[in-house]
C-alpha positions as CSV (number, residue, x, y, z in Angstrom):
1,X,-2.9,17.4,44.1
2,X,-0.8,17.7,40.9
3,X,0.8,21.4,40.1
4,X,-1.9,21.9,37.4
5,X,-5.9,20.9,37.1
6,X,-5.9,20.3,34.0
7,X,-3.1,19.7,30.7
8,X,-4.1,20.2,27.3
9,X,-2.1,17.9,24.5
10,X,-2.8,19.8,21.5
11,X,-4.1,23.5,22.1
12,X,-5.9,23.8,19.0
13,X,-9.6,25.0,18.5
14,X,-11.4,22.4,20.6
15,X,-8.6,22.0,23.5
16,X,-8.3,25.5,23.7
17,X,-12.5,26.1,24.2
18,X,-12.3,23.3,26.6
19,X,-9.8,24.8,28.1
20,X,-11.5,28.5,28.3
21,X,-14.9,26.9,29.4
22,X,-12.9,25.9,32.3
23,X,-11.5,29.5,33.2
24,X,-15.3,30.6,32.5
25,X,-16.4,28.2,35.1
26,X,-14.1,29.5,37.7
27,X,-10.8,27.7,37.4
28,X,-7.9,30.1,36.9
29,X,-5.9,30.1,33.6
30,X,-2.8,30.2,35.2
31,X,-3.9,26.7,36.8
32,X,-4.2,24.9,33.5
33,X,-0.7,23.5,31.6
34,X,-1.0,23.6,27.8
35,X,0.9,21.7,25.2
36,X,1.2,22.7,21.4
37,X,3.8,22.2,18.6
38,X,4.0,25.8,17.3
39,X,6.2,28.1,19.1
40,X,4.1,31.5,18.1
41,X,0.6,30.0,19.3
42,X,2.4,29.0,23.0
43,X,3.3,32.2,23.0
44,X,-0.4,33.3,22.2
45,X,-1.9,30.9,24.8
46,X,0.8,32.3,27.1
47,X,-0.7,36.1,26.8
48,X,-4.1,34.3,28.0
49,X,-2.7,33.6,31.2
50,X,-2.3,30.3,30.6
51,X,0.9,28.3,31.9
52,X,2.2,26.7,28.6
53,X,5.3,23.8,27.7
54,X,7.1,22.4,24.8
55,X,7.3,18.8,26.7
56,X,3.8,17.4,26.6
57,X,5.4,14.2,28.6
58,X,6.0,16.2,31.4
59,X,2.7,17.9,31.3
60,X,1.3,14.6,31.6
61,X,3.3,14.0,35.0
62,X,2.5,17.5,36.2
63,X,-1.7,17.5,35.8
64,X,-4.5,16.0,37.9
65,X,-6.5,15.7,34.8
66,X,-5.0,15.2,31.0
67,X,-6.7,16.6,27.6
68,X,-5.9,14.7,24.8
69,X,-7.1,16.6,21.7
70,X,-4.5,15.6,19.2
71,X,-5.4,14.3,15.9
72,X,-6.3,10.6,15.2
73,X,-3.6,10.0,13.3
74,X,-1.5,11.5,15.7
75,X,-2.1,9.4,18.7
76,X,-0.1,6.6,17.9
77,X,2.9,8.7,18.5
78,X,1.7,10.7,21.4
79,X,0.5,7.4,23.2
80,X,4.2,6.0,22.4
81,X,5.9,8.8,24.3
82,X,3.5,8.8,27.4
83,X,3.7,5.0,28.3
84,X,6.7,5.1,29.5
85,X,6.2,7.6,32.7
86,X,2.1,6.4,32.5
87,X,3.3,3.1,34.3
88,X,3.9,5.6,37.4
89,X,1.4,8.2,37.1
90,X,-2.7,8.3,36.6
91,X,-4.1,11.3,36.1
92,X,-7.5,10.9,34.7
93,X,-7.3,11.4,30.7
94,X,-10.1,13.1,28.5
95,X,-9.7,11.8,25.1
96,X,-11.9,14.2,21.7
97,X,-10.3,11.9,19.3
98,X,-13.2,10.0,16.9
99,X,-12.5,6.2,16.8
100,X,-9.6,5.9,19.2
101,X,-10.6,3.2,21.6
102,X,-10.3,2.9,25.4
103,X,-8.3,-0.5,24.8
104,X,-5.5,1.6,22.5
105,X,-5.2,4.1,24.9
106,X,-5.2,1.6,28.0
107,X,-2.6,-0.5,26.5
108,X,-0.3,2.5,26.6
109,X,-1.6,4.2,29.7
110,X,-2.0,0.9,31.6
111,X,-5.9,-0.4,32.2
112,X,-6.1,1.0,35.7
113,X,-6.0,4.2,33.9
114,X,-9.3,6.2,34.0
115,X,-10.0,7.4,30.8
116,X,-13.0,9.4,29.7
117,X,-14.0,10.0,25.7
118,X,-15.3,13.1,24.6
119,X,-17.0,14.1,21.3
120,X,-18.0,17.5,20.9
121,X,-19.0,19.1,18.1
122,X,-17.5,22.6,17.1
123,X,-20.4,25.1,18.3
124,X,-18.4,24.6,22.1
125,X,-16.7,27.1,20.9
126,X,-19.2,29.6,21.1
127,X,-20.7,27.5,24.6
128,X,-23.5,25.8,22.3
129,X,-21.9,22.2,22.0
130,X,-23.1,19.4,21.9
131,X,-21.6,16.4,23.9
132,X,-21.3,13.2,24.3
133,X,-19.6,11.5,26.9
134,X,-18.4,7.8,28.2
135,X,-16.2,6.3,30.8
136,X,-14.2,3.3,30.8
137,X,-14.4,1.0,34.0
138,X,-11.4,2.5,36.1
139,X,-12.9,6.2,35.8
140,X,-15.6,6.6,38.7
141,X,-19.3,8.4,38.7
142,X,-17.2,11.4,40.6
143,X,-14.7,11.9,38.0
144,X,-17.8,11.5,35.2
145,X,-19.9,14.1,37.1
146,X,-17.1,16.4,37.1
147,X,-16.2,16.2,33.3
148,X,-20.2,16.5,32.8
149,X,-20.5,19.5,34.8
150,X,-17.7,21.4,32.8
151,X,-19.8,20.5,29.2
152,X,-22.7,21.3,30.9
153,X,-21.7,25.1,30.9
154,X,-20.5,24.6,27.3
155,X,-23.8,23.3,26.1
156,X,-25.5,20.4,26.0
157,X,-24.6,16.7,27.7
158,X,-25.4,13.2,27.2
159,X,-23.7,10.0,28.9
160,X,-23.7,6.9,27.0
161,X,-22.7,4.1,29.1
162,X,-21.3,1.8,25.8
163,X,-18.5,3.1,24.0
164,X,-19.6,2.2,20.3
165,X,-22.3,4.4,20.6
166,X,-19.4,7.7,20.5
167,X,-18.8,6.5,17.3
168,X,-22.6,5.9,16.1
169,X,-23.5,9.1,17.5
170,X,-20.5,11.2,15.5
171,X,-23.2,11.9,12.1
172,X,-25.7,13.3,14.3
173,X,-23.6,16.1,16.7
174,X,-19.9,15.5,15.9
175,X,-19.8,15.6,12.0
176,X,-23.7,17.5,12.0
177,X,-22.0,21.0,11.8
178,X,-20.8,20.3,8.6
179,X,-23.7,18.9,6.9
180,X,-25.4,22.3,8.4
181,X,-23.1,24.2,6.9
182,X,-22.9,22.4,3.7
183,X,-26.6,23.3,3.4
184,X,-26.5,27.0,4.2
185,X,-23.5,27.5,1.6
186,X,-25.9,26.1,-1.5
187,X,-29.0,27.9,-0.2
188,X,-27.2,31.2,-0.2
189,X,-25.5,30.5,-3.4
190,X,-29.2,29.7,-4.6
191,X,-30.6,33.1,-3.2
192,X,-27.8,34.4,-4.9
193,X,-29.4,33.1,-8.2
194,X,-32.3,34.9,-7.7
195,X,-30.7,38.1,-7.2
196,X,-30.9,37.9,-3.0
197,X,-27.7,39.6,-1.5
198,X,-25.5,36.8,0.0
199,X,-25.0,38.7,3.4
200,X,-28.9,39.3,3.6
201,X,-29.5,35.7,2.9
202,X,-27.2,34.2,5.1
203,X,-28.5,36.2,8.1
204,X,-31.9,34.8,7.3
205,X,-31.5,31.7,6.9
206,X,-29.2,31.4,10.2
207,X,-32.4,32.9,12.3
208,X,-34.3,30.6,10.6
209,X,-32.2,27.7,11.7
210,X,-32.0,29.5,15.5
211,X,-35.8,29.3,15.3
212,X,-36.5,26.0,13.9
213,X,-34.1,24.4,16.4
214,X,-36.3,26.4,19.4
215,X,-39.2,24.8,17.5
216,X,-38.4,21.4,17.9
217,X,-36.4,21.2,21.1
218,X,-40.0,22.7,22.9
219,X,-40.8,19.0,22.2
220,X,-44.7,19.0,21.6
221,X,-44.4,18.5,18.1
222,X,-42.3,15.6,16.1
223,X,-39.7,17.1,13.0
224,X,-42.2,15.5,10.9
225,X,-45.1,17.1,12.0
226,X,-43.5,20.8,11.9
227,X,-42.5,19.9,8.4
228,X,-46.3,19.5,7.4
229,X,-47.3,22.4,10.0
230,X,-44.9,24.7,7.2
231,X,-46.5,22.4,3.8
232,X,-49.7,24.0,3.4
233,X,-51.8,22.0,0.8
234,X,-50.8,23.5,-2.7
235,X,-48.4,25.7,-1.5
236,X,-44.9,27.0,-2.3
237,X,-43.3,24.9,0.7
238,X,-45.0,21.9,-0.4
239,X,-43.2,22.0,-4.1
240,X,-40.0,22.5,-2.7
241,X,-40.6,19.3,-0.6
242,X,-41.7,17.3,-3.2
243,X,-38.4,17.7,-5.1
244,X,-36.6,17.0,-1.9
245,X,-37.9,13.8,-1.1
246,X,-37.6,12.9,-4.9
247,X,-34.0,13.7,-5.0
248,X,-33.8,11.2,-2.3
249,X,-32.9,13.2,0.7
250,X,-33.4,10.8,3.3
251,X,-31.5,8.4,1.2
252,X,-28.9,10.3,0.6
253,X,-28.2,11.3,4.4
254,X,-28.3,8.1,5.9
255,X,-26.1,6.6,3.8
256,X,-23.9,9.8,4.4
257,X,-24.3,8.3,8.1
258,X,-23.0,5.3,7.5
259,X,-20.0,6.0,5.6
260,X,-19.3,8.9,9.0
261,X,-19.8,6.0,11.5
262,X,-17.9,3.3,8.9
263,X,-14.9,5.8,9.2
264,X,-15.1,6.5,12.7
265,X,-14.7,2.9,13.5
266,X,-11.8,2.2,10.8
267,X,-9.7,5.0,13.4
268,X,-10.0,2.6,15.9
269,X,-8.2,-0.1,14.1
């Protein structure tokens, strides 16, 4: 056992709700080692209760388990720094970057590493995530059950047992949040059009969203068929609809799709 559970490389949003889902589960702050570049939000993170460095090399040393929740772009240099003591040490990693593959981060942490990748979306912050989750060969169904069991309390799970579906998964859960938002923003600018007050329409349309996701996760009826269950024949909904699918909506998503999961696997390279 390792002084720390668990060591966060880059306490931003994300590490730090991963992070506080684990002292909400039961493990005690002052049991989990936190890593992060700016001096004033250690300090922050330190009023938590949590133990906190400016040496995330020896925070890898010092943890049974290892966040990694730096950027992409930063993992290059963070992997860099690491090999060097991860020839003598194997704590098990947990990886949130998109596109960064278990081969870039074995040949730096050695392939007897286990490594688990994470995408999350950011709802976890607020315990309503969605995850997905996949292990590379040298993590074992204990150490997978663990991790699962700690998103489980932030949300919602799945295990995908190939590792190029993380990154053709990203449009629908990772990146989803965005296109959600994205659509609220124009529909309250549109109320706004109409004379609607912006706070008034934002609330509804957020319940609106809360109930059409109960809606379809009770699973008797397909998004399709609530979509006509809402079109009555000559009605209101039914207009609006018909300039949707003109527009090309369906086009236009999937090809926003593709150009997420094109991305995700150009980070990889």
């Amino acid at each position: 056992m390792k002084q720390y559970q668990l060591g966060v490389i880059g306490a931003g949003n994300m590490g730090m709700a991963i992070a506080r889902g684990m002292v909400a589960a039961g493990t005690p702050a002052s049991s989990i080692l936190l890593f992060n570049r700016s001096p004033e939000k250690r300090a922050a993170r330190a009023a938590e209760g949590f133990a906190v460095t400016e040496d995330y090399i020896s925070l890898y040393t010092a943890c049974d388990t290892v966040l990694l929740a730096v950027k992409p772009q930063n993992f290059d240099e963070v992997l860099g720094q690491l090999a060097p003591v991860a020839a003598n040490c194997r704590p098990l990693v947990l990886s949130v970057a998109a596109g960064v593959t278990f081969a870039k981060m074995q040949a730096a942490l050695g392939a007897d590493c286990p490594v688990i990748r994470i995408m999350p979306n950011t709802p976890l912050m607020l315990g309503e995530g969605a995850t997905e989750l996949v292990k590379n060969a040298a993590a074992t169904d204990e150490q997978l059950a663990r991790v699962r069991a700690l998103f489980d309390t932030l949300g919602v799970t799945v295990v995908f047992d190939a590792e190029e579906k993380l990154n053709d998964v990203i449009p629908f859960a990772g990146s989803a949040p965005a296109y959600i938002y994205a659509f609220a923003d124009a529909m309250v600018r549109s109320a706004e059009q109409v004379g609607i007050d912006r706070e008034d329409a934002l609330k509804l349309f957020c319940q609106t969203l809360i109930g059409s996701a109960k809606m379809m996760l009770r699973g008797d009826q397909t998004p399709a068929e609530l979509v006509q269950a809402v079109c009555s024949p000559g009605g209101t909904t039914l207009e609006a609809m018909k300039v949707l699918r003109e527009r090309g909506l369906d086009d236009m998503l999937d090809e926003a799709n593709r150009q997420c999961i094109r991305r995700a696997y150009e980070l990889g390279q």
